[in-house]
N, C-alpha and C positions, 0 to 999 in steps of 0.2 A: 826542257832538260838543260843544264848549264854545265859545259865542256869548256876545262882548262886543255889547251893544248902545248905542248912545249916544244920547241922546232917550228922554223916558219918557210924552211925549203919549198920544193913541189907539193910535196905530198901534204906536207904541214896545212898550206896556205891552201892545197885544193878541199881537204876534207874541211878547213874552218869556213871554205867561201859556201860548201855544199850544204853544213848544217845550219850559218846563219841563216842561209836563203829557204828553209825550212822552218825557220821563226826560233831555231836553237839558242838561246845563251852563250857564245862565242867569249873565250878570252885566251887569244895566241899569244906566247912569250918566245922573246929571241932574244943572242947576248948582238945581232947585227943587225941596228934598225935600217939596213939597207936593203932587207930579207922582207919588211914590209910593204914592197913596192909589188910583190907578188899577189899579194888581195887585190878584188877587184874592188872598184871605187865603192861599190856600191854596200860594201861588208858594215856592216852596222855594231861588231862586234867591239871588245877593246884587244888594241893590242902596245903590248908592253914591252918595254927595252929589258932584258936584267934575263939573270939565269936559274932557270928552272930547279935547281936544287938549292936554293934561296929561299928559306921560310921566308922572310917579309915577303920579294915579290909572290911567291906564292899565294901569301895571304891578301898582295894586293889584286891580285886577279881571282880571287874569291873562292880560293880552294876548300874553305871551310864548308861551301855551300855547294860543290860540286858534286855531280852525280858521274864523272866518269874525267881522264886524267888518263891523256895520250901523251907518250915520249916518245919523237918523232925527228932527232936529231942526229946528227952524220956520227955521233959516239955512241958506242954500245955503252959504255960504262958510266958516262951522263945518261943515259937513261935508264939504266938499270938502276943508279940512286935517287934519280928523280922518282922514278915508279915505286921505290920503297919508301922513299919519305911520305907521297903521298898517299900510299896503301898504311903503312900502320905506324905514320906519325899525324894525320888529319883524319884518317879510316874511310876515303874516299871509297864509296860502293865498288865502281869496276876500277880498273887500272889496266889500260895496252903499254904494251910496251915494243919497237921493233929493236929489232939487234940484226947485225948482219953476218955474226959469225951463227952459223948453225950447230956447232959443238957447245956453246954457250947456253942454246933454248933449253933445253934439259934442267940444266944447272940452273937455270933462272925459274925457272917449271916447279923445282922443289924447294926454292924461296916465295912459291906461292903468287908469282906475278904469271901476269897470261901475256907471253911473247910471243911474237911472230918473228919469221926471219924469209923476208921476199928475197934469200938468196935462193932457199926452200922450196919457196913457193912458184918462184920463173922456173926452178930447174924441173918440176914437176909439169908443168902446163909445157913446157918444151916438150918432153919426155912424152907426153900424151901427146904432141901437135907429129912428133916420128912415129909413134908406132899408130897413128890413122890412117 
């Protein structure tokens, strides 16, 4: 499978280190190549300077041939236009997207992109760790 991801934070760098190590097609983009020090040595993938809602870099990390196009960066709104560009200006199959405000996910729900928001998701697993 060949996963563009966009964001190279924690979460970014941990799911591209998990699917290369998997034999995944890995290509991470960030606008901080200092964000690249978070893969471990051993990442086989590409990773790219530039920003995610960039057709060229896009098209240089191979979005055309992508089966799925994670936004995984500290902006809701950079990802929410990365996830549209790369949903219905490349027609990439899946498209995530996280966002942190959870009044947002709805709203991004009925433009058709699949968001999560782990503010959502902590406050639930808490929520269930009190009432056990």
């Amino acid at each position: 499978m060949k996963v563009v991801i966009m964001g190279c934070g924690r979460v970014g760098a941990q799911l591209a280190a998990l699917l290369d190590s998997e034999g995944h097609k890995v290509a991470i983009l960030d606008t901080d190549d200092y964000s690249f020090q978070r893969l471990p040595s051993a990442f086989s993938g590409t990773a790219l300077l530039g920003n995610g809602t960039d057709e060229d870099i896009l098209k240089r990390a191979g979005i055309e041939e992508a089966d799925v196009f994670v936004a995984v960066t500290q902006g809701d709104n950079r990802n929410v236009m990365a996830a549209q560009i790369a949903k219905h200006m490349f027609n990439v199959p899946k498209v995530i997207c996280r966002i942190y405000d959870p009044l947002r996910r709805e709203l991004y729900s009925t433009l058709g992109l699949e968001a999560f928001s782990p503010t959502t998701i902590f406050a639930q697993i808490l929520k269930e760790k009190i009432e056990s």
